[in-house]
N, C-alpha and C positions, 0 to 999 in steps of 0.2 A: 046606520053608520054615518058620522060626518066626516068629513075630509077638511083634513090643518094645512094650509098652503102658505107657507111663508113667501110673499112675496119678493122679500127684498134679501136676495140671495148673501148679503153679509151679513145681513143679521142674526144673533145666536139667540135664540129664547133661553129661559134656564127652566130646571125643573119647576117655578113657580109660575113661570108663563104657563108652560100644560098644566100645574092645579089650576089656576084658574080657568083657561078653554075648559078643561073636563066638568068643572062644577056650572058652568054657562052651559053647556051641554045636556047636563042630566036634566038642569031644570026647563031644555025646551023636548025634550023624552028621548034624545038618544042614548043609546047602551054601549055603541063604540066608538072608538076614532082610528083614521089613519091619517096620515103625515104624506105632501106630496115629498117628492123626492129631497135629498137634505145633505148635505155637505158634510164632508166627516166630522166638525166640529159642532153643528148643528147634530149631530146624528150622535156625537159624544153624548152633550145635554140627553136627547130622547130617551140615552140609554138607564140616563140617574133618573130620569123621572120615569122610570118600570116598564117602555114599553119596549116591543118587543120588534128586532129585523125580521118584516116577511119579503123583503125583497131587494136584490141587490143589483144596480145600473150601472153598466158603462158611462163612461162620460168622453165623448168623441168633439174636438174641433177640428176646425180649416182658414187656413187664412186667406186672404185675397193674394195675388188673384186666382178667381176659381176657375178652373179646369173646367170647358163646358161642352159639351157633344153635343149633337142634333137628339129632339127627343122622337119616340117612337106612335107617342097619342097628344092629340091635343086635349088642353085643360077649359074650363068652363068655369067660373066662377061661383062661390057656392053660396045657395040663396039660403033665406031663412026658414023658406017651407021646407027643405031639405034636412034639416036638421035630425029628424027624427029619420029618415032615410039611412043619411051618416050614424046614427047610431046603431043601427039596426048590422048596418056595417062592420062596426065598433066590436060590436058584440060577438059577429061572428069569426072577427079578428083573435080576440083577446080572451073569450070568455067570460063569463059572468061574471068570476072573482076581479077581474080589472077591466072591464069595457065602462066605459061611461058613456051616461045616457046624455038625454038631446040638450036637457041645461046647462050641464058641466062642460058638453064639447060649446054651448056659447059663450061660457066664460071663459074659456082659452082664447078665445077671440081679443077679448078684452084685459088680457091678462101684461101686454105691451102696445107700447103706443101708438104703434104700427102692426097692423097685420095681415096677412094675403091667406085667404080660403080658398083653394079649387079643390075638384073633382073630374074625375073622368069616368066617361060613359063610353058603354059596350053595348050596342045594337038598342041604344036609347035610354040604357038603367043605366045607374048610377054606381059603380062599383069598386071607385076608390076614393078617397079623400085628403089630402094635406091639408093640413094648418099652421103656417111659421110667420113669426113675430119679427120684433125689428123693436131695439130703445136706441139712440143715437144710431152711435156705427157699428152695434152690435146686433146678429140675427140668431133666432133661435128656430129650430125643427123643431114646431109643438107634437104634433099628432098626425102622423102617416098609419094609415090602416087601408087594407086591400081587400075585397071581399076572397075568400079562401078558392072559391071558383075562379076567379080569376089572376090567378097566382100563373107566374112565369109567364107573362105578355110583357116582361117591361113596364108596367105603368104605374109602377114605385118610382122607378127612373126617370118614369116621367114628368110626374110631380115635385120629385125633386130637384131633379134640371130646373124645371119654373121657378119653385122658390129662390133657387140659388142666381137663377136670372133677374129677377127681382130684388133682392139683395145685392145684386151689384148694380145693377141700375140706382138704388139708394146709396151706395159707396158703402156697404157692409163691409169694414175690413176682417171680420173673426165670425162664425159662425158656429155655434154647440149645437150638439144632439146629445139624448142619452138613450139607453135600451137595454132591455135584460140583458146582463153578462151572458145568456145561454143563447140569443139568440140570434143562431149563427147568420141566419139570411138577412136579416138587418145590419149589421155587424158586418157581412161583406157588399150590401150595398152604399156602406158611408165610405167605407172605405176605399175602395173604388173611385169615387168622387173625391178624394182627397183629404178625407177625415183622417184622424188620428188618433186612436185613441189615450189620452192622459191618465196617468199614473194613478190620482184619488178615483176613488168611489163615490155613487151616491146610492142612499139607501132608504128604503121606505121601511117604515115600523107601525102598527097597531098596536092597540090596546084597549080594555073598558074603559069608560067613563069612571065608574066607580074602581077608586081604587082604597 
């Protein structure tokens, strides 16, 4: 399966942009694609060019200034040997239909012009991760994943408090996140922090290649 990432969040592909990805596609041997998350207008096009919604996001911001509490763990900065740590992570977060592996989570690194990676550690492992961006004075919450063992310590909140620290210290004034509409423990950790969530949707869709 490859993954279709539109960068540049105003941009509409039409259905002729997916034939072409799909036929670039088959001829490097993939059989399917998925779409990262896609704006309802973006998400209109995916739907004329035949693929299919498997997945539907909240879309949450906050604006400055952010609301900031004491956190409960400190954070570490996350190296590159770790990567495959964090995924392992990832994995046990999300499952295998959506965890991404140690590549993908390093191009989320690279995915804005700015970005802040920590992790936090429990009696020396590695057992959570954030990932959030920064393009001017806008910040985004790439990838928070918490190993399942250590659920209910706080150190979602914790990583979050950092990033959000970080983003002000750059003069973030607006910051997004998005996350399964089902998922209620995300979904009450942004909001909490002062998120909101906004009216559109975003929506990931699959499909083969060959259509």
């Amino acid at each position: 399966m490859a993954q279709i990432v539109v960068l540049d969040g105003t941009a509409v592909p039409t259905p002729e942009h997916f034939r072409i990805w799909r036929a670039t596609l088959a001829e490097h041997g993939f059989t399917q694609i998925r779409t990262g998350a896609l704006s309802p207008r973006q998400a209109g096009q995916a739907d004329r060019a035949g693929l299919r919604c498997v997945q539907e996001l909240a879309l949450l911001d906050v604006t400055a200034p952010f609301a900031l509490a004491r956190s409960a763990h400190r954070t570490a900065r996350l190296r590159a040997h770790e990567l495959d740590l964090i995924a392992a992570i990832d994995l046990a977060a999300f499952g295998a239909n959506w965890a991404l592996d140690a590549e993908m989570l390093a191009d989320i690194r690279q995915a804005t012009p700015s970005h802040r990676a920590r992790t936090v550690r429990v009696d020396g492992e590695v057992v959570a991760f954030l990932v959030s961006g920064r393009a001017a004075r806008t910040g985004y919450v790439q990838r928070l994943a918490v190993d399942p063992a250590a659920h209910r310590q706080g150190i979602a909140t914790s990583l979050l408090l950092d990033a959000m620290r970080w983003m002000r210290r750059s003069r973030v004034t607006r910051a997004f996140v998005n996350t399964h509409v089902e998922n209620t423990a995300a979904l009450e950790l942004y909001r909490r922090h002062g998120f909101v969530e906004l009216p559109e949707r975003l929506r990931v869709y699959e499909g083969p290649v060959a259509t």
